[in-house]
C-alpha positions, 0 to 999 in steps of 0.5 A: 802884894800887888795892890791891883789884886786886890783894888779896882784900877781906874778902868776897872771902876768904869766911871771916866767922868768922875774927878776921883781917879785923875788926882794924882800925878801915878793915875793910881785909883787909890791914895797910899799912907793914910792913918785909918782907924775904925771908931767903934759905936756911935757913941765913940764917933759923936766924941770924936767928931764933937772934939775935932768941930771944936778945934776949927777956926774961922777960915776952916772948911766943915763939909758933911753929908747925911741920910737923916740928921737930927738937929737935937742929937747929942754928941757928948751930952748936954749942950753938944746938940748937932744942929748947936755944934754945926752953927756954932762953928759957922758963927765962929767963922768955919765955912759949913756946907751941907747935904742931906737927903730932902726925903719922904713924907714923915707919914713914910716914917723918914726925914724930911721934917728933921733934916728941914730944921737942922738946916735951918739951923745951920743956915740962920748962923751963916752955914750952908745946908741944901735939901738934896733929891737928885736921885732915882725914884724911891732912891735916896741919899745914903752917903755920911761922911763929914770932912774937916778942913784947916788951910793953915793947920792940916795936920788936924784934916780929917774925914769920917765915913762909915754908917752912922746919921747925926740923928737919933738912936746912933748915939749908943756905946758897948754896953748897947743899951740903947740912946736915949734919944730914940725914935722908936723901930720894930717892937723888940727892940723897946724903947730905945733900941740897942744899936751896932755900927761903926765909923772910920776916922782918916787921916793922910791923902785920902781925906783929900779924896773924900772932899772930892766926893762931896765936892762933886755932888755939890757942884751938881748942875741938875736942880735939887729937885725935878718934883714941880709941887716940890719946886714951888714950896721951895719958891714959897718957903725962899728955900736954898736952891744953888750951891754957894761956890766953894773955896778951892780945894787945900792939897791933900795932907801928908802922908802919916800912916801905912794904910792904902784906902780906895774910895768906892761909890754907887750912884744909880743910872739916874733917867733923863739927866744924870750925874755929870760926874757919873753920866751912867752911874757908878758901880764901884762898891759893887765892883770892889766887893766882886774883886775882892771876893774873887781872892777870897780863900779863908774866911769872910767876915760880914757885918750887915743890917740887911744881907738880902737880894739874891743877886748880890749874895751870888758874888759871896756864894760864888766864892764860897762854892769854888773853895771849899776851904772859905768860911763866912760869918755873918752879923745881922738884926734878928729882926728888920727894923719895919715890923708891920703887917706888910713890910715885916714879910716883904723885909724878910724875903730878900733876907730867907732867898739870900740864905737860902743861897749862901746855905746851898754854895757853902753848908756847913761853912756859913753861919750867921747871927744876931746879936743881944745885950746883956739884958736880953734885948736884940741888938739892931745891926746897922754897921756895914763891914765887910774884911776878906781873910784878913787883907781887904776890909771895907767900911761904908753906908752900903748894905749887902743889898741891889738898892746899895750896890746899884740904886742909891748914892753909897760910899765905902773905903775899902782899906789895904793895910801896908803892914802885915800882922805879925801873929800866926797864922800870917797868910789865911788866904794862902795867896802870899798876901799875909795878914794885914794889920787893920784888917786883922784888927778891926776883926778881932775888935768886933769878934772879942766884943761880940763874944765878951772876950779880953784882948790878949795882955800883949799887942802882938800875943799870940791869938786863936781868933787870927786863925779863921777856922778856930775863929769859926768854931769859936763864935759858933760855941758861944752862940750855942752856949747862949742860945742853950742858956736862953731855951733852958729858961735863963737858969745859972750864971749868963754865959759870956757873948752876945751871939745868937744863932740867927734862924729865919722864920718860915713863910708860906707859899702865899706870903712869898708869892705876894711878898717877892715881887713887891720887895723888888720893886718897892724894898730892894729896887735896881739903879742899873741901866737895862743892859746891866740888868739883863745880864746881871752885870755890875 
């Protein structure tokens, strides 16, 4: 397998300005022999994440950015509260640098109140945590990542990206019974909504690659801010506004695995001043998706909090249309996490045209659900996974939507695995590619979960859900069986799984006239400059 088939080269991103694709002596966008793992729940993440801040020393470098963070969170249970866990380090001597997305208003229902005391927290125990807003209007900073440094220790480096916030509702495990620290969402949901995500650790040279993400974002000449009300709170209140310098960069870690990772972005074409380090944007999750699918023969499989825009679904049908033999099996919320009178239907919009399309290219070969615990609650899909037959899988904040594909700052790893799946079938795609190991692994981790089933007694047993058609089939019998269940009034034994076949509600004309419009531009907003737009160019 040629990794170029599959990857974006450096030209391909088409960001010259960015420092990612200049580390490395071959000029290879991508970085080769990393250990990646997928942590599965938020719960499984905050452990991890949890023992390894406890490892470092004075002298060690903790850097981290965030949507939304919680000072109050738990990690592991009483006194491993986030903001405690951060500042601890910082008096221990740890070098801590923050950025979180400074946010709306609280009465917009986002973060500013809560990222403003966690890092107050980390700033009075000697930390760093600055308060960021270059972004586009109405865009925010949707990037979690946390890099951990040891100068004299890096076979302990690590770095974790996915799609989980070190705030409230994350912090919940297989059972999906909710965290009990919540903040409340759409009604049926109750009060401690279920919650579905996932976080990858890695290890090896791409965690270097991840500190330069952080890196330049921090080193951002442009003012944290352009609002002047803004700006002068910040004079009052002797807010943090200039980034401290860093240390100099450690050399990346050693090599100790098999996966290949490319790190992929967006970052809106910010107006007036950009990014210095994306003058004009960067595509590259979008990018990386469209290439990726472009190989796509057998089966995708999605996992998704919103799967809207039609604009974004047109790579995903495209593919689904020029082969007739690709499945798609999608994983989202049953209901948006907005359930208001207004924002309800204008959520549900994106979602009922994006649907619509996916259903003309491929029929019968797409199927999409929700999920719920054993209880009967719906189950809130916030976790951004995407694999295509088997090979190509990616990890991230981004959704399936314009706003991550091209407004908000977003990042992915897209994840190559250089050892092939022994179990049949071993080529799904019919390419020649083979089945990769983390690819097929993570799909069937989160497939058996979904459907209540065992893993096979051996690592390498054969398993009917490697095959893509027969993994089709199946998640549609479980799904059925529960759904049937449900509408027969429950009666007898629950049948295993948590699928439920996902069916959109209808809107009227008046309501899709109203909503479309208002989805585009306050919902699912586009960070493209105006030539891209026109022809709906990534």
């Amino acid at each position: 397998m040629e990794l170029t088939e599959w990857l974006l080269t450096a030209a391909e991103r088409g960001n010259s300005a960015t420092r990612l694709d200049g580390r490395r002596a071959d000029g290879t966008a991508w970085s080769r022999g990393n250990l990646v793992r997928p942590l599965v729940h938020g719960a499984t993440y905050f452990r991890e994440l949890h023992r390894a801040i406890g490892k470092q020393r004075a002298g060690d470098l903790l850097l981290f950015t965030d949507w939304r963070g919680d000072p109050d969170e738990r990690l592991d249970g009483p006194g491993s509260e986030i903001g405690r866990v951060l500042a601890e380090a910082a008096e221990r001597g740890v070098i801590v640098k923050g950025l979180l997305w400074r946010s709306h208003l609280d009465r917009f229902q986002f973060s500013e109140a809560e990222n403003r005391h966690l890092g107050e927290e980390i700033e009075a125990a000697g930390g760093e945590c600055l308060l960021d807003m270059r972004v586009r209007p109405g865009g925010s900073h949707h990037q979690k990542l946390v890099v951990l440094r040891h100068p004299n220790r890096p076979e302990l480096d690590v770095a974790f990206v996915g799609g989980i916030d070190l705030c409230h509702n994350r912090n919940d495990d297989v059972t999906h019974r909710g965290d009990r620290q919540s903040l409340r969402i759409a009604a049926a949901y109750g009060p401690h909504p279920p919650w579905h995500d996932v976080q990858l650790a890695i290890r090896g040279p791409a965690v270097g690659d991840i500190e330069a993400v952080f890196r330049e974002r921090w080193e951002d000449p442009a003012p944290l801010t352009r609002s002047p009300l803004v700006r002068l709170r910040e004079l009052a209140h002797r807010e943090d506004t200039d980034a401290d310098r860093l240390p100099p960069q450690p050399p990346d870690p050693s090599p100790l695995g098999t996966q290949t990772l490319q790190v992929l972005r967006t970052y809106p074409n910010r107006l007036l001043r950009g990014y210095d380090f994306a003058p004009d944007g960067e595509r590259s999750i979008a990018r990386g998706y469209r290439k990726a699918l472009g190989r796509a023969r057998a089966l995708i499989y999605l996992e998704d909090q919103y799967l809207w825009s039609p604009h974004v679904v047109e790579s995903f049908a495209e593919a689904l249309a020029a082969h007739d033999g690709l499945r798609l099996i999608a994983v989202i919320p049953s209901v948006p996490e907005q359930d208001g009178r207004l924002t309800l239907p204008m959520n549900l919009i994106g979602r009922i045209t994006a649907l619509e399309r996916l259903r003309r290219a491929g029929g019968g070969r797409v199927a999409v659900y929700a999920l719920e615990n054993h209880a009967g609650t719906p189950v809130y899909v916030h976790a951004k996974v995407c694999v295509i037959d088997d090979v190509w899988a990616s990890v991230g904040s981004d959704n399936v939507n314009l706003r991550s594909w091209t407004h908000d700052s977003e990042l992915t790893c897209a994840v190559l695995d250089e050892a092939t799946d022994p179990r049949d079938p071993l080529d799904p795609g019919g390419l020649g590619d083979g089945a990769r190991a983390f690819a097929r692994d993570l799909r069937l981790e989160l497939s058996r979960e979904h459907m209540d089933m065992e893993s096979p007694p051996t690592p390498h047993a054969p398993d009917p859900l490697c095959d893509p058609a027969q993994a089709f089939d199946a998640f549609a019998a479980s799904a059925a069986a529960l759904d049937a269940w449900q509408e027969n009034g429950r009666h007898g034994p629950r049948p295993p799984g948590r699928l439920r076949t996902y069916v959109p509600p209808r809107l009227s004309r008046t309501t899709k006239a109203v909503c479309t419009p208002l989805h585009r531009l306050l919902i699912d907003p586009d960070g493209r400059p105006f030539g891209l737009r026109r022809r709906n160019a990534y």
